[in-house]
PDB file of N, CA, C and O in Angstrom:
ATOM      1  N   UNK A   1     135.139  18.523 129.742  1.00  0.00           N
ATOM      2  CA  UNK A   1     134.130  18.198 130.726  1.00  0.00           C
ATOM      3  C   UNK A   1     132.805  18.882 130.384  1.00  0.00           C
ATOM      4  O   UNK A   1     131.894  18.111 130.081  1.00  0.00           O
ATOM      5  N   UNK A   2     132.604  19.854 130.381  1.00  0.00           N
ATOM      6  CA  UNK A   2     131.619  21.343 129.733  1.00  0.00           C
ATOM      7  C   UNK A   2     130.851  20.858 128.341  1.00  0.00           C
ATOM      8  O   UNK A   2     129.634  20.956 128.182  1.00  0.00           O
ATOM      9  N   UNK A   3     131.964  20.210 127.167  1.00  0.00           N
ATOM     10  CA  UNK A   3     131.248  19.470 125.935  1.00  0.00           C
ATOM     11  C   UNK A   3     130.240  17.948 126.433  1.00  0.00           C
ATOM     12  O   UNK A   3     129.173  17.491 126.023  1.00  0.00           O
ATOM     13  N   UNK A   4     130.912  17.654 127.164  1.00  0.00           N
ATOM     14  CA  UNK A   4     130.316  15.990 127.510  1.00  0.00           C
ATOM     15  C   UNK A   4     129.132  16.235 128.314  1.00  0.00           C
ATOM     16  O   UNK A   4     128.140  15.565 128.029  1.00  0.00           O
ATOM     17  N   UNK A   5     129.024  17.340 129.570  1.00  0.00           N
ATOM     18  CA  UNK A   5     127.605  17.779 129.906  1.00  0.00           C
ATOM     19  C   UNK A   5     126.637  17.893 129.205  1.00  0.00           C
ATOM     20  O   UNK A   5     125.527  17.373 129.319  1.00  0.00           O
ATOM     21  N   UNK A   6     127.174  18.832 128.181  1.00  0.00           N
ATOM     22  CA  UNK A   6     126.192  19.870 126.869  1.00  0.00           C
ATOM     23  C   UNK A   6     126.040  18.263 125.736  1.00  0.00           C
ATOM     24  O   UNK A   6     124.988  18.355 125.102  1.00  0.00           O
ATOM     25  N   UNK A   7     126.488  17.490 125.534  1.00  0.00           N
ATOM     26  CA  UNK A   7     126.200  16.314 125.225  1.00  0.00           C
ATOM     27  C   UNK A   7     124.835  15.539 125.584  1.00  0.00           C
ATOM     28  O   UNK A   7     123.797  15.195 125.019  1.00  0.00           O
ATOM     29  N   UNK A   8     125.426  15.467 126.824  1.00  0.00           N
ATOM     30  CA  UNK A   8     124.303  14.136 127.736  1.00  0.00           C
ATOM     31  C   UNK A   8     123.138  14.521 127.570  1.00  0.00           C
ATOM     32  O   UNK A   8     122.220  13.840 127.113  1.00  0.00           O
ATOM     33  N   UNK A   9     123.035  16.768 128.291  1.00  0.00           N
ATOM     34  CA  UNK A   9     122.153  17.155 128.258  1.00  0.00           C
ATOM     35  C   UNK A   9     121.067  17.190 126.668  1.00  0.00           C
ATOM     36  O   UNK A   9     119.857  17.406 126.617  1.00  0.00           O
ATOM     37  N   UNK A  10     121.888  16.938 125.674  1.00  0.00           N
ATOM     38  CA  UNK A  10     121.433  17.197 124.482  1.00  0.00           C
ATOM     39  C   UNK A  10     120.704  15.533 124.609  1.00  0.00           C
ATOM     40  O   UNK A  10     119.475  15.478 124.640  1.00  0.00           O
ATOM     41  N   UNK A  11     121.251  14.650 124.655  1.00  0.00           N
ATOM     42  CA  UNK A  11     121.032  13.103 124.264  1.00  0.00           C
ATOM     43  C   UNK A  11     119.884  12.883 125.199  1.00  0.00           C
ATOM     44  O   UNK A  11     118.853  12.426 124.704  1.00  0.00           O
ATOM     45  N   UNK A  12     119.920  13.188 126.706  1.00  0.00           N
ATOM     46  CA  UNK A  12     118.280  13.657 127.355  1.00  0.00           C
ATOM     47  C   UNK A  12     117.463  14.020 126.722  1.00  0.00           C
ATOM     48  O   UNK A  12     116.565  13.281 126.318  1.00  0.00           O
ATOM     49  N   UNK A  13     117.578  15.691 126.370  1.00  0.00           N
ATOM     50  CA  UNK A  13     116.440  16.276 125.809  1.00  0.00           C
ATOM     51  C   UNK A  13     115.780  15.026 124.575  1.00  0.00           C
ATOM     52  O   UNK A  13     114.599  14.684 124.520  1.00  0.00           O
ATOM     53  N   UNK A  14     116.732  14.587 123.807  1.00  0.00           N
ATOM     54  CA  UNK A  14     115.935  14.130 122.733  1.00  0.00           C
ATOM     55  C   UNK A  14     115.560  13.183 123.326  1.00  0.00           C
ATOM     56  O   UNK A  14     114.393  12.952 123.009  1.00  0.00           O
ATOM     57  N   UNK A  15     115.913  12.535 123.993  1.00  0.00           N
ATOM     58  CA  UNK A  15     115.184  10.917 124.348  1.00  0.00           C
ATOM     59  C   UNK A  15     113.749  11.396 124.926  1.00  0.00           C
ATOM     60  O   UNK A  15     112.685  10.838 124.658  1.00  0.00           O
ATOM     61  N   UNK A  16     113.868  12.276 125.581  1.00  0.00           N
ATOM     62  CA  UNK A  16     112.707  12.455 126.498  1.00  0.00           C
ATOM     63  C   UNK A  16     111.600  13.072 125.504  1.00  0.00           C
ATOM     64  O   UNK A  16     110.404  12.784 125.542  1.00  0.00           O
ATOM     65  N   UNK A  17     112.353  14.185 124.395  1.00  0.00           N
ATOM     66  CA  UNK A  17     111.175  14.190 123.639  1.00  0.00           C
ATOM     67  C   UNK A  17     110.314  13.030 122.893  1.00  0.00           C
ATOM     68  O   UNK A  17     109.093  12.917 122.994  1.00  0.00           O
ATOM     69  N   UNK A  18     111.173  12.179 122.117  1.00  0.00           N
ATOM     70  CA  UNK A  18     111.019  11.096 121.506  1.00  0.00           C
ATOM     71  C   UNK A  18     110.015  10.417 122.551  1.00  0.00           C
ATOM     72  O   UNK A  18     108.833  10.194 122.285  1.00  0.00           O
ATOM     73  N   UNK A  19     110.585  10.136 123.686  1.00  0.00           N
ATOM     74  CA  UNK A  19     109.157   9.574 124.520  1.00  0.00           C
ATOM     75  C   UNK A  19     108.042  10.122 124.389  1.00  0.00           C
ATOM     76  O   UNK A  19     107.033   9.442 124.202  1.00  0.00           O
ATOM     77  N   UNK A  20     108.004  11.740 124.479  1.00  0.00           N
ATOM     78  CA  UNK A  20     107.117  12.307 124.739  1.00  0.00           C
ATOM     79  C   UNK A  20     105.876  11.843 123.349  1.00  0.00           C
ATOM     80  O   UNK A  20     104.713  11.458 123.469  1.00  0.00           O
ATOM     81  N   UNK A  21     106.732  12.085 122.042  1.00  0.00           N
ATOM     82  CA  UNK A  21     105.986  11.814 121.048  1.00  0.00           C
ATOM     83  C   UNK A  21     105.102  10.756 120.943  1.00  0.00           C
ATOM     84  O   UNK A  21     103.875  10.790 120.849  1.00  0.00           O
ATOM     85  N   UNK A  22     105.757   9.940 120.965  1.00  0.00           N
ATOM     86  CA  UNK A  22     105.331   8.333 121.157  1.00  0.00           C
ATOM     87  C   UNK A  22     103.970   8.136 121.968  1.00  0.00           C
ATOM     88  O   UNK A  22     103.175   7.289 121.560  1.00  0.00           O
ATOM     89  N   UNK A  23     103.690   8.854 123.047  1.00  0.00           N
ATOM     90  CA  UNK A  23     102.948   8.721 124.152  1.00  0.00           C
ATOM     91  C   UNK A  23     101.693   9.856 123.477  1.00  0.00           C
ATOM     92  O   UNK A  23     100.555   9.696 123.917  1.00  0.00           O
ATOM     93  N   UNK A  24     101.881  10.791 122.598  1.00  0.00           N
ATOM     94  CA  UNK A  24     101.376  11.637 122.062  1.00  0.00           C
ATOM     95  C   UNK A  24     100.527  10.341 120.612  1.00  0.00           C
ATOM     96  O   UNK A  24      99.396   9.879 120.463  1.00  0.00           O
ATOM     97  N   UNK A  25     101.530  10.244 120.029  1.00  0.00           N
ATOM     98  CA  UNK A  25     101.188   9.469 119.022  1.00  0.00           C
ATOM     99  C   UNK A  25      99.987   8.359 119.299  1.00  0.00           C
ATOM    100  O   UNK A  25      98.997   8.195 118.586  1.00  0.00           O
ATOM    101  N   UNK A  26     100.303   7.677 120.444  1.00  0.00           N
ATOM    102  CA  UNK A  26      99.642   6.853 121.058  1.00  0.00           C
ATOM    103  C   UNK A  26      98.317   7.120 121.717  1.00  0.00           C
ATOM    104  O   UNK A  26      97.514   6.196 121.849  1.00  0.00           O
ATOM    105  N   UNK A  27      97.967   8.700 122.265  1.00  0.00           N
ATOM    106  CA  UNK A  27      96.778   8.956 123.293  1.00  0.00           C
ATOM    107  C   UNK A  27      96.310   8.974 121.427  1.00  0.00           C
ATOM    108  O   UNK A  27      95.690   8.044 120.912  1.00  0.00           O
ATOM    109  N   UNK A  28      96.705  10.054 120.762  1.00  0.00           N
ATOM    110  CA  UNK A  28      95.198  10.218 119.293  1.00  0.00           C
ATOM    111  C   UNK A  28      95.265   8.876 118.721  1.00  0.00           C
ATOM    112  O   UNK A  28      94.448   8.742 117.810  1.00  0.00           O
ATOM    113  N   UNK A  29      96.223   7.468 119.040  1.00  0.00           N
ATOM    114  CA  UNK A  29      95.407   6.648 117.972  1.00  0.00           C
ATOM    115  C   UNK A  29      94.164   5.794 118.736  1.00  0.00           C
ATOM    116  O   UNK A  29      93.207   5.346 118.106  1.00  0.00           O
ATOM    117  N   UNK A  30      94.353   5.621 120.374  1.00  0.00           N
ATOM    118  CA  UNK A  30      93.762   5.884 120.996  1.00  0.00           C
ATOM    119  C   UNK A  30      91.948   6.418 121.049  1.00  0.00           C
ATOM    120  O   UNK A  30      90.932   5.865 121.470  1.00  0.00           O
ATOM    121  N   UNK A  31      92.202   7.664 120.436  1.00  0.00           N
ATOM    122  CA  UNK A  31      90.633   8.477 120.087  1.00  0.00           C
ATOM    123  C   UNK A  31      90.515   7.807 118.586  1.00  0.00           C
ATOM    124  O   UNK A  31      89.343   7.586 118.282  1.00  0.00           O
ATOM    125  N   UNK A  32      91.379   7.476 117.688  1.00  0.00           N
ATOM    126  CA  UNK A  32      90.847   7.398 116.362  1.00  0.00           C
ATOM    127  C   UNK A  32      90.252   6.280 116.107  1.00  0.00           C
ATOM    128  O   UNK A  32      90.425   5.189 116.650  1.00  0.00           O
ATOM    129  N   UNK A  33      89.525   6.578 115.244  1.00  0.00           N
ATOM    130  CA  UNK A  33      88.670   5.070 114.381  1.00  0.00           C
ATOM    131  C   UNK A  33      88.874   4.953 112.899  1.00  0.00           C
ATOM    132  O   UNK A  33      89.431   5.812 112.215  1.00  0.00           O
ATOM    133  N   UNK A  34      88.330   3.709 112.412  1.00  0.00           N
ATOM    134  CA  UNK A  34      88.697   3.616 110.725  1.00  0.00           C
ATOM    135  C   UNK A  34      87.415   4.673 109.950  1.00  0.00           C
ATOM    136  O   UNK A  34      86.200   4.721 110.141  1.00  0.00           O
ATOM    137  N   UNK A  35      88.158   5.306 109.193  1.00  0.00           N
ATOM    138  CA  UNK A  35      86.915   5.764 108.175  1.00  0.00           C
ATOM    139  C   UNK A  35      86.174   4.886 107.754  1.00  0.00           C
ATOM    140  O   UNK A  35      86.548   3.765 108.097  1.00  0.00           O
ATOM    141  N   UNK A  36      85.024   4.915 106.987  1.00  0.00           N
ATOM    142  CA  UNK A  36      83.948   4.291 106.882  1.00  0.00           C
ATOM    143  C   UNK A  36      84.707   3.534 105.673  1.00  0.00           C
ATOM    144  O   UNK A  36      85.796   3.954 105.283  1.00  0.00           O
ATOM    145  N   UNK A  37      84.196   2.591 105.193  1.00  0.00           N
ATOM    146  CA  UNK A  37      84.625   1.465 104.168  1.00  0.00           C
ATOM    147  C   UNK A  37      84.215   1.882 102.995  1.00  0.00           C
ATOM    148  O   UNK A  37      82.987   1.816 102.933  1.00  0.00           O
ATOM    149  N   UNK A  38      84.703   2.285 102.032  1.00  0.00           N
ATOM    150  CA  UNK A  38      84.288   2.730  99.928  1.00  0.00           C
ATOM    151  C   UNK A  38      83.490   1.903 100.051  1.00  0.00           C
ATOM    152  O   UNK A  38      82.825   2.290  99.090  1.00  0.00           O
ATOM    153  N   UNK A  39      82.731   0.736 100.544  1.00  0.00           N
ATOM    154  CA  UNK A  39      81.774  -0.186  99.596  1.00  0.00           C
ATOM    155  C   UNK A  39      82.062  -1.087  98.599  1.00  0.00           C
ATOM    156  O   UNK A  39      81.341  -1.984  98.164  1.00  0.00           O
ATOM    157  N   UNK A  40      83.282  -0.745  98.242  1.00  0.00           N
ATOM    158  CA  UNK A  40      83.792  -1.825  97.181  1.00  0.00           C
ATOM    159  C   UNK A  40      84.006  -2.896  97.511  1.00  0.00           C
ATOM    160  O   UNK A  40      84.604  -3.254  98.526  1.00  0.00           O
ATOM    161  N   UNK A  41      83.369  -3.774  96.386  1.00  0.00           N
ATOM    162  CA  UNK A  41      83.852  -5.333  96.474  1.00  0.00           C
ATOM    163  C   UNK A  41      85.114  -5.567  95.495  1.00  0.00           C
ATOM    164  O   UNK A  41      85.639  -4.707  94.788  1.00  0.00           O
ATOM    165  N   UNK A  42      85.466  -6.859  95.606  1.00  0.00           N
ATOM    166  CA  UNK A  42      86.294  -6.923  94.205  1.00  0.00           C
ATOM    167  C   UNK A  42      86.926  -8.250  94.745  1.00  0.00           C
ATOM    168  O   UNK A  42      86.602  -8.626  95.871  1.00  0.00           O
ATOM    169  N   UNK A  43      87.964  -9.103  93.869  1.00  0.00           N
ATOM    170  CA  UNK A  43      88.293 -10.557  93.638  1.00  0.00           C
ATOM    171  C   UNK A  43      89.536 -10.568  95.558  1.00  0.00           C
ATOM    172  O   UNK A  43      90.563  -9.894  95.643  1.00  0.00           O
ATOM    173  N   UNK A  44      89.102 -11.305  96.518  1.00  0.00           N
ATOM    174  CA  UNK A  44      89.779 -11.262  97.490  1.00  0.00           C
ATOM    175  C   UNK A  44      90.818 -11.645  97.597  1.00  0.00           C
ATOM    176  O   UNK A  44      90.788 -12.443  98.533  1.00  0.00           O
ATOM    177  N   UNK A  45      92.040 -11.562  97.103  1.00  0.00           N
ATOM    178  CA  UNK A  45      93.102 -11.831  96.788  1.00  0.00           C
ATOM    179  C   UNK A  45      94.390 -11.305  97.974  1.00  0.00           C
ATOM    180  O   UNK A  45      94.877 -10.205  97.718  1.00  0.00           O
ATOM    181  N   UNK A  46      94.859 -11.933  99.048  1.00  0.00           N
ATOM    182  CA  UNK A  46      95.527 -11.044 100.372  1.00  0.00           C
ATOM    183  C   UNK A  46      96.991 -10.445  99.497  1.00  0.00           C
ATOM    184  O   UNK A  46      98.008 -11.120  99.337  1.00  0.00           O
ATOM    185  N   UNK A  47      96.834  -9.348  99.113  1.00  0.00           N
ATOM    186  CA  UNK A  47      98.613  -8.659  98.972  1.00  0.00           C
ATOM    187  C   UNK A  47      99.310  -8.106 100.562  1.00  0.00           C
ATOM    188  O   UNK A  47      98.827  -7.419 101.461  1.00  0.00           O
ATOM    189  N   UNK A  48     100.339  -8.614 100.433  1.00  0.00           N
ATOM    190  CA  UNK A  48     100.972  -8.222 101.860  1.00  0.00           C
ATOM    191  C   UNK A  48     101.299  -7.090 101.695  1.00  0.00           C
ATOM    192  O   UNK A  48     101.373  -6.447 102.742  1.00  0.00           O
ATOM    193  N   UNK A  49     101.584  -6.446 100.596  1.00  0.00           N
ATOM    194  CA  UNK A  49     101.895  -4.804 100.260  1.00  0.00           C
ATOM    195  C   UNK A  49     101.079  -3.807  99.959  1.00  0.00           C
ATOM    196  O   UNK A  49     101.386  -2.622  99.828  1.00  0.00           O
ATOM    197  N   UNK A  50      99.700  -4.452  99.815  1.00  0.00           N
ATOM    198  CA  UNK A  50      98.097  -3.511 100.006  1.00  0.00           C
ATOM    199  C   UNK A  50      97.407  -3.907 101.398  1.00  0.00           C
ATOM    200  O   UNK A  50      97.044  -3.001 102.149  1.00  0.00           O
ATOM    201  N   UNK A  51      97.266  -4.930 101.667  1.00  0.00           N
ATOM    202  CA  UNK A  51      96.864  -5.534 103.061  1.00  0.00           C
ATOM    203  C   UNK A  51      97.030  -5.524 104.050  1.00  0.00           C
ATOM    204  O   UNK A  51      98.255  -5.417 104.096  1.00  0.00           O
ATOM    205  N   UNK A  52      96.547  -5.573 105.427  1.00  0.00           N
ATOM    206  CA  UNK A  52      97.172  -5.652 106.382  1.00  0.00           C
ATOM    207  C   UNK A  52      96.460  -6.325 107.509  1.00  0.00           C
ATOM    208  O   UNK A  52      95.281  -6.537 107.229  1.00  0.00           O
ATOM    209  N   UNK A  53      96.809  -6.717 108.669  1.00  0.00           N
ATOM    210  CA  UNK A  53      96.074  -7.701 109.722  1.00  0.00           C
ATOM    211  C   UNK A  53      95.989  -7.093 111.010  1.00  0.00           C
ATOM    212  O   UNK A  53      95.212  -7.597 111.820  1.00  0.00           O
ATOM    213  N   UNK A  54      96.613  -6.162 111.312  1.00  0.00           N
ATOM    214  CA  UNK A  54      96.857  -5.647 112.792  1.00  0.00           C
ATOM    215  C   UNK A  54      97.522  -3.794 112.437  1.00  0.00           C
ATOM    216  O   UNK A  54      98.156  -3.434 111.446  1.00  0.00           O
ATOM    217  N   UNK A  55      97.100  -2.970 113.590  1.00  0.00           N
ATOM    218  CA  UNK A  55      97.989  -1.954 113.485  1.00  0.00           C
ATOM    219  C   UNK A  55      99.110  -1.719 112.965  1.00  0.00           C
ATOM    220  O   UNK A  55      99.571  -0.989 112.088  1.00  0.00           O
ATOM    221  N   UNK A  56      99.631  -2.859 114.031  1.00  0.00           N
ATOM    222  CA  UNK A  56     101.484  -2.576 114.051  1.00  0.00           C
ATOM    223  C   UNK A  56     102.027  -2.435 112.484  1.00  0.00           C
ATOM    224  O   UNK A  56     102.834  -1.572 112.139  1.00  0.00           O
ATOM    225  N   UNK A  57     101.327  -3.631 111.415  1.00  0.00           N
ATOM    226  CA  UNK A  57     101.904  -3.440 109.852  1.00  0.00           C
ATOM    227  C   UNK A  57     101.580  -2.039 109.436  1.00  0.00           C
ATOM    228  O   UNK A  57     102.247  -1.805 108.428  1.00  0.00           O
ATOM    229  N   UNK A  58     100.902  -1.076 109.743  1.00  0.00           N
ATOM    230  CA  UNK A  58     101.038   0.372 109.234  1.00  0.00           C
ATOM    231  C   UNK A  58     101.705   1.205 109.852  1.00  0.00           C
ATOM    232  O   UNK A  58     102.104   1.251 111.015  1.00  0.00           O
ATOM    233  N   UNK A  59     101.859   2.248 108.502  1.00  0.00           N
ATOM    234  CA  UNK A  59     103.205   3.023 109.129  1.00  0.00           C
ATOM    235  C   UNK A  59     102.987   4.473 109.604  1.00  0.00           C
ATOM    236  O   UNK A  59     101.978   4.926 109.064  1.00  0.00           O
ATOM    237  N   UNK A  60     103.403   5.089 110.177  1.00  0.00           N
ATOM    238  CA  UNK A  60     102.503   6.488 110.927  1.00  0.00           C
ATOM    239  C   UNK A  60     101.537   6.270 111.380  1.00  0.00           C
ATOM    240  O   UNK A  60     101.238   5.098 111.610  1.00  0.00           O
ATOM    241  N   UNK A  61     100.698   7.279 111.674  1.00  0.00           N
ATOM    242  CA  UNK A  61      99.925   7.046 112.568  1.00  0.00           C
ATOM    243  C   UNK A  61      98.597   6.164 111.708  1.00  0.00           C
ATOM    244  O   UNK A  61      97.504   6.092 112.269  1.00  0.00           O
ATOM    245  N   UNK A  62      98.740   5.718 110.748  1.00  0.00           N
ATOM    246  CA  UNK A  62      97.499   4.973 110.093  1.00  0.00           C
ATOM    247  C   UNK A  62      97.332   3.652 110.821  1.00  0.00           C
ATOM    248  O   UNK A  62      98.174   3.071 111.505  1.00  0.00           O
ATOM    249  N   UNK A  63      96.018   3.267 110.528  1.00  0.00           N
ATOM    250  CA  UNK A  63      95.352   2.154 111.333  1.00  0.00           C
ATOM    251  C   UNK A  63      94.851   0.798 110.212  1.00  0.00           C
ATOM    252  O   UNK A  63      94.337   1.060 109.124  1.00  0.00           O
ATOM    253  N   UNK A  64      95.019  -0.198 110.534  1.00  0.00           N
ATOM    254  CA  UNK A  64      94.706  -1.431 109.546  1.00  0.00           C
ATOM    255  C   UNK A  64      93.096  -1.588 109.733  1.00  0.00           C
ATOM    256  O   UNK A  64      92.688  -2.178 110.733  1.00  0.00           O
ATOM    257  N   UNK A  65      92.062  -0.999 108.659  1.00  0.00           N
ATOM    258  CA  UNK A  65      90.673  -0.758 108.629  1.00  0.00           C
ATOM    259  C   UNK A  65      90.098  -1.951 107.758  1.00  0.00           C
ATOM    260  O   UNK A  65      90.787  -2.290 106.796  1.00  0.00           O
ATOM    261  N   UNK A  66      89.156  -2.484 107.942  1.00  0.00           N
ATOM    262  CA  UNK A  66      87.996  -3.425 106.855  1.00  0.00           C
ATOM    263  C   UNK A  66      88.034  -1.879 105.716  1.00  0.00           C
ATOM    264  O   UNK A  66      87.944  -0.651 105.732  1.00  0.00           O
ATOM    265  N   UNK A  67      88.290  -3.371 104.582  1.00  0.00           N
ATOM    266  CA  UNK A  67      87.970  -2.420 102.853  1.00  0.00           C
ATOM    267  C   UNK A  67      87.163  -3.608 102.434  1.00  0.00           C
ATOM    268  O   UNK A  67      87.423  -4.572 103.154  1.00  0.00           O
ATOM    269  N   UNK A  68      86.506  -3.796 101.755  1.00  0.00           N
ATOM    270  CA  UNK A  68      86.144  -5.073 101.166  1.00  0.00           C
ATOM    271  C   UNK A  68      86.005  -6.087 101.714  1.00  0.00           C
ATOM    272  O   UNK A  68      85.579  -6.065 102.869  1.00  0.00           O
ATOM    273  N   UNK A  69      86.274  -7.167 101.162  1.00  0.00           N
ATOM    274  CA  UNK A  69      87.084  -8.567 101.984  1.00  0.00           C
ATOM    275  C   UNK A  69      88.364  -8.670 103.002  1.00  0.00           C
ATOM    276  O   UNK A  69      88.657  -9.620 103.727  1.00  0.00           O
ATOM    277  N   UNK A  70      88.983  -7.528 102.861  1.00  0.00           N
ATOM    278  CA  UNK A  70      90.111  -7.554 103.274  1.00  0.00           C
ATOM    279  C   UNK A  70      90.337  -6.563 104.144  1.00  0.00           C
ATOM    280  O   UNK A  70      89.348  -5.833 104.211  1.00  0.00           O
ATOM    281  N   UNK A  71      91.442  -6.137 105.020  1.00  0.00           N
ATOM    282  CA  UNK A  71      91.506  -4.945 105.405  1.00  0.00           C
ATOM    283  C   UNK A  71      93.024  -3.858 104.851  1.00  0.00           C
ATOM    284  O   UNK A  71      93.919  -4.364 104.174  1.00  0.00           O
ATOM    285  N   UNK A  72      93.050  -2.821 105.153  1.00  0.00           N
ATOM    286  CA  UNK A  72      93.782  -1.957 104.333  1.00  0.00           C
ATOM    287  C   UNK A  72      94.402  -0.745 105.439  1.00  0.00           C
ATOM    288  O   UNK A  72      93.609  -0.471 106.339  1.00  0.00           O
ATOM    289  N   UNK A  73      95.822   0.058 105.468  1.00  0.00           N
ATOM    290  CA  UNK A  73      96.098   0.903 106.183  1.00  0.00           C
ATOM    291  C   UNK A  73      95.739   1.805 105.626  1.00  0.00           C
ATOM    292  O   UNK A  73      95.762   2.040 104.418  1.00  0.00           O
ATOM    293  N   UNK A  74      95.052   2.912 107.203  1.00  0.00           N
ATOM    294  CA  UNK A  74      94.247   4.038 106.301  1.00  0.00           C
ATOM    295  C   UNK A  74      94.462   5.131 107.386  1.00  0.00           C
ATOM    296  O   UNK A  74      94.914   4.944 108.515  1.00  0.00           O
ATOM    297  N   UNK A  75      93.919   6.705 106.650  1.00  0.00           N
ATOM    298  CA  UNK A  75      94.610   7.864 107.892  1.00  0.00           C
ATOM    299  C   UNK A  75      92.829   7.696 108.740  1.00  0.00           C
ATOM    300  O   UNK A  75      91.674   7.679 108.315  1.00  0.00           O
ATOM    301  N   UNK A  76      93.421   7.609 109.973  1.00  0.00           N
ATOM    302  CA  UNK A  76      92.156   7.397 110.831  1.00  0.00           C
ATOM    303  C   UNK A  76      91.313   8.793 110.760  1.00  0.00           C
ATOM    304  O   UNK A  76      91.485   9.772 110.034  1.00  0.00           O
ATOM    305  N   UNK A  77      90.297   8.524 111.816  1.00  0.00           N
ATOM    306  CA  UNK A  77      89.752   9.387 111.909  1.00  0.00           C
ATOM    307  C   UNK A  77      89.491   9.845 113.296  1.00  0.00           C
ATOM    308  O   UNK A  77      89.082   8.984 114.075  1.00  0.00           O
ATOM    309  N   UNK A  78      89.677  11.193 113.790  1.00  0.00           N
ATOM    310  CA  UNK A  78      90.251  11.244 115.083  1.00  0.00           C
ATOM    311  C   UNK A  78      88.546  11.931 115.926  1.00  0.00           C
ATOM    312  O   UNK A  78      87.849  12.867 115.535  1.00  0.00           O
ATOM    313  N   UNK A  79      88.444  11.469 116.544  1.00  0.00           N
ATOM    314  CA  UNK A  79      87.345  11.982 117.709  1.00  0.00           C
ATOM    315  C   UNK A  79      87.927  12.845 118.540  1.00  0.00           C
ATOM    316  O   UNK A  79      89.082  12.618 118.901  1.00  0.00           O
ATOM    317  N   UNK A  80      87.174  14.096 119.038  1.00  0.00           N
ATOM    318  CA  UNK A  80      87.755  15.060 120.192  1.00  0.00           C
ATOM    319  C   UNK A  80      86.792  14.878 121.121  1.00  0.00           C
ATOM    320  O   UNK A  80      85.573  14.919 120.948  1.00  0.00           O
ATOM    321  N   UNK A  81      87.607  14.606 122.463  1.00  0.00           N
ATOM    322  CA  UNK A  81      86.967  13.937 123.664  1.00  0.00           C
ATOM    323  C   UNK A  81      86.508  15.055 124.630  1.00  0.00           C
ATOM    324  O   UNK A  81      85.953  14.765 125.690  1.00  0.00           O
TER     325      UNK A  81
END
């Protein structure tokens, strides 16, 4: 009975942290913006594995920014409010 408490209580804590993160993750992307663009041009060609169209295709906290013709996942840049 005592293990299955110390269980649940364990399977709580993490869920609730995991929320917590998420909601964390979410207020700084929130403040962040794309770094400024290299300036580079070059032949516009869409790679789905350099490219991207929306947030959601990047992974961590990076953001899908204008590079060129195209746009690209990049580490944002965070504003303090």
């Amino acid at each position: 009975m005592k293990v299955t408490i110390v269980c649940l209580l364990v399977v709580s804590i993490s869920l609730a942290s995991a929320g917590n993160l998420k909601n964390i993750l979410q207020n700084r992307r929130a403040t962040a913006t794309c770094p400024p663009s290299s300036g580079m041009a070059g032949i516009c060609v869409f790679d789905p594995n350099v490219n991207c169209l929306s947030n959601t295709e990047c992974h961590g906290d990076k953001l899908c920014c204008p590079e060129g013709c195209g746009s690209v996942c990049k580490k944002p840049v965070y504003h303090h409010h």
